[in-house]
C-alpha positions as a Markdown table, in Angstrom:
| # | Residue | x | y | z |
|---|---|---|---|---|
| 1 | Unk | 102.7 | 118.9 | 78.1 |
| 2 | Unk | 105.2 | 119.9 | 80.5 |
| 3 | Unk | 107.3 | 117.7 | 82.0 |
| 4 | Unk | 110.0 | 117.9 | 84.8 |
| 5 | Unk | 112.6 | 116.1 | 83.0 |
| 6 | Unk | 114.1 | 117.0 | 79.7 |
| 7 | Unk | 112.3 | 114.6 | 76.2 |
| 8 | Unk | 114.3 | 113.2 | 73.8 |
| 9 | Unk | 113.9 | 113.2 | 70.7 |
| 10 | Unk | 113.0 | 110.2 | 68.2 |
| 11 | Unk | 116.8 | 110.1 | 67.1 |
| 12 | Unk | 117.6 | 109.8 | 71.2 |
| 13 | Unk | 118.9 | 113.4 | 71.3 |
| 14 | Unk | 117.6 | 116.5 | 73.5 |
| 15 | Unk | 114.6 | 118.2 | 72.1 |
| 16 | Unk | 115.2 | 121.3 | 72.1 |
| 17 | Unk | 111.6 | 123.0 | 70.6 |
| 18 | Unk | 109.3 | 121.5 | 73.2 |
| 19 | Unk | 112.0 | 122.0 | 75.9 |
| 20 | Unk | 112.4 | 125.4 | 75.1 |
| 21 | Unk | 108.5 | 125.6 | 75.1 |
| 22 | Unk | 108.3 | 124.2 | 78.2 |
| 23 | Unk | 111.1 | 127.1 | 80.0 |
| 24 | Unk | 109.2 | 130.0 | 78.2 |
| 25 | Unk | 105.8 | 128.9 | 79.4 |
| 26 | Unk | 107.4 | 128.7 | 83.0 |
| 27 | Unk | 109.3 | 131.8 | 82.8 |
| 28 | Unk | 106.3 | 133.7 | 81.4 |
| 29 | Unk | 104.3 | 132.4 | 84.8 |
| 30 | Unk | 107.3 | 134.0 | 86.5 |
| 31 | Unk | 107.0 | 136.9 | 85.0 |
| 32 | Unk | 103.2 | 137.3 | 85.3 |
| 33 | Unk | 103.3 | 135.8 | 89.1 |
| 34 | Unk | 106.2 | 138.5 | 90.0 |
| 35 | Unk | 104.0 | 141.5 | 88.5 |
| 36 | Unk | 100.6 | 140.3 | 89.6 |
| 37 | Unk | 101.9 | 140.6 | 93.3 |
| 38 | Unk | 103.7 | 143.8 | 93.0 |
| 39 | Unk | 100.5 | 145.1 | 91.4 |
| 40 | Unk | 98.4 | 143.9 | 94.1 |
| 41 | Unk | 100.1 | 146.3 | 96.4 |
| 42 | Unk | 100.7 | 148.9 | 94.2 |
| 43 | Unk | 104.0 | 149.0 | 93.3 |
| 44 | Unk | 104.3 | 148.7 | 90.1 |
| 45 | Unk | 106.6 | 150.8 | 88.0 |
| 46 | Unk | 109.8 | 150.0 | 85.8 |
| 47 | Unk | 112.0 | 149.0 | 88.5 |
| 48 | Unk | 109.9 | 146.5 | 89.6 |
| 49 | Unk | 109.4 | 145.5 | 85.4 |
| 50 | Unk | 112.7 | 145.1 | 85.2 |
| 51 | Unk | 112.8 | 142.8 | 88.9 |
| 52 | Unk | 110.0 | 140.6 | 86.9 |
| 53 | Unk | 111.8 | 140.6 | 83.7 |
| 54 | Unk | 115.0 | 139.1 | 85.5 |
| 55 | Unk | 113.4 | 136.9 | 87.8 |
| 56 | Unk | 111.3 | 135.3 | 84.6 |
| 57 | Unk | 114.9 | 135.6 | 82.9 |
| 58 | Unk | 116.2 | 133.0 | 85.9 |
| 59 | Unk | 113.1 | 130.8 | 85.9 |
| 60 | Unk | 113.6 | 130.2 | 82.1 |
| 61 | Unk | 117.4 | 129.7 | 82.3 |
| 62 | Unk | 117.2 | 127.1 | 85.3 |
| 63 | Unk | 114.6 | 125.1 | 83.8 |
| 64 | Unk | 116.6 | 124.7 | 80.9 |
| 65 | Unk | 119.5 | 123.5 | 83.1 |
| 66 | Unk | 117.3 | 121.4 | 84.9 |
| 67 | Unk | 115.8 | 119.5 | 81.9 |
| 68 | Unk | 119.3 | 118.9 | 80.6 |
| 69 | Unk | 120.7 | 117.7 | 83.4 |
| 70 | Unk | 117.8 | 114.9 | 84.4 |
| 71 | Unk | 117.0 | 113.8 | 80.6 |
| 72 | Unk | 117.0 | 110.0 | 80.5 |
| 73 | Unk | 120.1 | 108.8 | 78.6 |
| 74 | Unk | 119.6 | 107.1 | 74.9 |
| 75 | Unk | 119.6 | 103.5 | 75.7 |
């Protein structure tokens, strides 16, 4: 399921694989979202691929930031 904040794992430490899950399902929306607009007006070719491919690039990068930065601390 994704979440907002980063999960720990059982030993208290970031979980990477469902974290990592969790960016690439966002960044591939990204992607998807930025492609499915430019090809609703037509524009589609590889410049606009390669705008897509960066902007899902971003997406996946900041919501790894983001998880890592708000994950509850290990009590």
């Amino acid at each position: 399921m994704l979440t907002v904040r980063g999960t720990n794992g059982t030993n208290g430490n970031f979980d990477w694989p469902t974290n990592l899950i969790d960016a690439l399902i966002l960044a591939a929306l990204t992607f998807f979202a930025a492609l499915g607009g430019l090809g609703a007006t037509g524009l589609v070719s590889e410049r606009e691929i390669i705008a897509a491919t960066i902007a899902a690039a971003t997406q996946f990068l900041l919501t790894l930031a983001i998880k890592r930065g708000l994950r509850e601390k290990p009590r």
